[in-house]
N, C-alpha and C positions, 0 to 999 in steps of 0.2 A: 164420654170418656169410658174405657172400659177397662174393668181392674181385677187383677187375679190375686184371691187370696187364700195359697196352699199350706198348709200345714201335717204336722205330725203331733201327737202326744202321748205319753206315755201314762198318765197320773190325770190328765185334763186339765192342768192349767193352762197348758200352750193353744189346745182346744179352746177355756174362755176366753181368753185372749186374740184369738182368731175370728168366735165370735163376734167379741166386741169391737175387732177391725171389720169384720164383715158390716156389721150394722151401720156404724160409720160412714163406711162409704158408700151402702146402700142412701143412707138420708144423705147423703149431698148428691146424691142422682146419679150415681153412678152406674152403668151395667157392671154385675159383679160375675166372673167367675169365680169358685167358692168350690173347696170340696180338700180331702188329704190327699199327702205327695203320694202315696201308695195307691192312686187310682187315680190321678190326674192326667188328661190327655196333654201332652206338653205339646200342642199345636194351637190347643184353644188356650192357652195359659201364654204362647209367644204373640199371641195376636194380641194381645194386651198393651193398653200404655204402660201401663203400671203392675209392676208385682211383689205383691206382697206374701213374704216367706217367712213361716217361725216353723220353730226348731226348737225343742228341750235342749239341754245341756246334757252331753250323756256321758258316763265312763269319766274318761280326759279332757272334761270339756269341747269334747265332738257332737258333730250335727247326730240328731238320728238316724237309723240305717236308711229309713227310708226316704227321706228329705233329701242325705248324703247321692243316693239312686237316681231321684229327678233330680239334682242340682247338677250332677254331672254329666246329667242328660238333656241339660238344654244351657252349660255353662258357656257354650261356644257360639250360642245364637244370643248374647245380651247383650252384646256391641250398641249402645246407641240407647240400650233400655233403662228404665228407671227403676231401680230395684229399693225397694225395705226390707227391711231384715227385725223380727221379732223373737220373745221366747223365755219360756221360763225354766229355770236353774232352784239347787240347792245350796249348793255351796261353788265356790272357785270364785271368777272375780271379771267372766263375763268373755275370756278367750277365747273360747268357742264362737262368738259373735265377732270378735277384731280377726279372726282364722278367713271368717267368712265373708265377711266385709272386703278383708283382704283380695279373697280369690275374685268376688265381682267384680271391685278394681281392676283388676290385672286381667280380665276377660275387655273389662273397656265398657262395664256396666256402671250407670251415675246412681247413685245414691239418692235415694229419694228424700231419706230422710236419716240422723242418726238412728245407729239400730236401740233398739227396744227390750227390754229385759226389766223381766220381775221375778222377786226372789219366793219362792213356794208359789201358793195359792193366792192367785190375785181378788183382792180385796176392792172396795167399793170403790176408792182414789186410783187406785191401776186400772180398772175398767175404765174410770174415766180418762185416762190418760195416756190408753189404747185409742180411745175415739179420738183426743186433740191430736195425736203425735198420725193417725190414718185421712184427720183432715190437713195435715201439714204434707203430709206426703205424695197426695195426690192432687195438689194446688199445679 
């Protein structure tokens, strides 16, 4: 199985949180593609079964710019794909992630998994719960 895990952060939460999906799905054997949306080849990232995307919460509860950039630069080729959706927030109540979930739907991209969200700095129990929710996802 081979699994893309792009992200953005702004403060590095979404960063540990990306880690700790990366790791994840490294120990269940996965080939990982691994790297930020701001440098991501969206060719080796569609060849994937699986993709997994986190995103800060920014402004109005919008993706980051640059996640925003590759997400609507490969929103039209997920027909058929398995998408997760991660990310950490300050404050609001997680729209930015139902925004988003939204759009994959409506591209005709499955959901791999409920999307993912932790509030600040992810603590000992959100790492771990990065790992269960990246082995749920890519089952």
């Amino acid at each position: 199985m081979k699994v893309a895990v792009i992200y953005a952060s702004t403060t590095g939460n979404t960063e540990a949180m990306a880690k700790a999906v990366f790791d994840s799905a490294k120990a269940s054997g996965a080939e990982v593609v691994f790297g930020t949306a701001d440098s991501a080849d969206k060719d080796a990232v569609l060849s994937c079964d699986v993709l997994l995307l986190g995103s800060p919460a920014m402004g109005d509860e919008v993706l980051e710019d640059s996640v925003e950039e590759f997400f609507a630069a490969i929103e039209n080729s997920i027909k058929g794909k398995k998408v997760g959706i991660f990310g950490s927030y300050d404050w609001g109540d997680g729209k930015w992630l139902r925004d988003w979930e939204a759009r994959i739907k409506e591209r005709g991209g499955v959901m791999a998994a409920e999307p993912l969200m932790v509030h600040l700095t992810p603590e000992a129990a959100d790492i771990e719960k990065c790992g269960t929710w990246t082995k749920a996802a890519i089952k």
